[in-house]
C-alpha positions in Angstrom: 0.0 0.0 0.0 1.5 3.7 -0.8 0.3 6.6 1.3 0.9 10.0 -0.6 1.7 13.2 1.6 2.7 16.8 0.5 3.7 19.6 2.0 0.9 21.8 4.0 2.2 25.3 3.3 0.3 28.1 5.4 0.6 31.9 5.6 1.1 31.8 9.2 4.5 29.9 9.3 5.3 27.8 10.9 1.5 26.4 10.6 2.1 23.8 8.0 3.4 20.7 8.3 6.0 18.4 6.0 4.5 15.8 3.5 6.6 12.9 5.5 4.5 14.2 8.8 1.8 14.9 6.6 1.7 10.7 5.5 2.7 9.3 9.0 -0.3 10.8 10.3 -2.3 9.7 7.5 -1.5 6.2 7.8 -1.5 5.7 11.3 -4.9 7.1 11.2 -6.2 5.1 8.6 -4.0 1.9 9.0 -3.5 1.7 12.6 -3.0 -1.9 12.6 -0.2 -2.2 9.5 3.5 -1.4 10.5 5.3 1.7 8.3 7.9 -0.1 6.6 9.3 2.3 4.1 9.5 6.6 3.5 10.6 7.6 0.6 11.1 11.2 0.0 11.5 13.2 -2.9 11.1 17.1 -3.9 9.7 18.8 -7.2 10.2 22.2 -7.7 7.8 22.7 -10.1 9.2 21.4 -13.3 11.1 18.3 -12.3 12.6 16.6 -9.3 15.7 17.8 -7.4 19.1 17.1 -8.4 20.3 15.8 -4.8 17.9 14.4 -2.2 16.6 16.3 0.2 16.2 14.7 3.7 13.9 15.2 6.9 13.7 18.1 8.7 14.2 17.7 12.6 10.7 17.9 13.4 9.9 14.7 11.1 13.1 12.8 12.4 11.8 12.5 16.0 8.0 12.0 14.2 9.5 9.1 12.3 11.6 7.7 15.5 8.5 7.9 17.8 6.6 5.8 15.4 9.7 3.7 14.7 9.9 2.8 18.8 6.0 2.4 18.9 5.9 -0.5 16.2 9.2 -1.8 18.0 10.5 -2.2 14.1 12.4 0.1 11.6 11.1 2.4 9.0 13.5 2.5 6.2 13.9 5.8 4.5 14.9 6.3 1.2 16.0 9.9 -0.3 15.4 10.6 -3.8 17.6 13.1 -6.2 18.0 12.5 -9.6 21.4 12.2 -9.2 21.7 9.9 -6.1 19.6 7.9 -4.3 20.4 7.6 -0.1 19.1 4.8 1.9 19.1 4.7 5.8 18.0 1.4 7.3 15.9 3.3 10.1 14.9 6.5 11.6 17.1 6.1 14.5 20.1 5.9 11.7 19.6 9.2 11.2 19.3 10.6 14.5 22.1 8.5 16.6 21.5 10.9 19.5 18.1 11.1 19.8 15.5 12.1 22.5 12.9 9.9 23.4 10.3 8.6 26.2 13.3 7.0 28.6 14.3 10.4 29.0 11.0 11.2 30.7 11.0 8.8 33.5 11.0 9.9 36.6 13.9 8.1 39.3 10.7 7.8 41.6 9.2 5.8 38.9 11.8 3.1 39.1 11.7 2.7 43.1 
């Protein structure tokens, strides 16, 4: 199954949101019960698609991790240019020091 997204430009910036976001959310709510296996991203400026790929902004990273530590397996993304292709195994390959719920714990929690 492919799930399209594209970015949600607004006036009031920084109100839209990034087509990866834009098909995460659309998938999980739609297909809550299938894992995301695969992203690929790609960017058209009108007339054809970028020379070099173009990767997630920060925002969609930590999306992208989240739902990669919810399903407990990795989303591999793949970065489309017309002049290379990138592949990273999992979201967490692109953010080796990333934030995430274990930094929320309390120490009371543990006790």
């Amino acid at each position: 199954m492919i799930i399209t997204g594209s970015n949600q430009e607004n006036a009031a910036y920084p109100s839209g949101l990034c087509a990866e976001r834009v098909a995460l959310f659309s998938t999980v709510s739609n297909f809550r019960s299938n894992a995301i296996t695969t992203i690929a991203v790609a960017a058209y400026n009108g007339l054809e698609f970028t020379a070099k790929p173009i990767s997630p902004c920060g925002a969609c990273r930590q999306v992208l991790l989240e739902y990669e530590k919810r399903q407990q397996t990795p989303i591999r993304i793949i970065l489309y240019g017309k002049e290379a292709v990138y592949t990273a195994s999992s979201a967490l390959s692109l953010m080796p020091l990333c934030f995430d719920s274990s930094y929320l714990k309390n120490d009371a929690d543990e006790l």
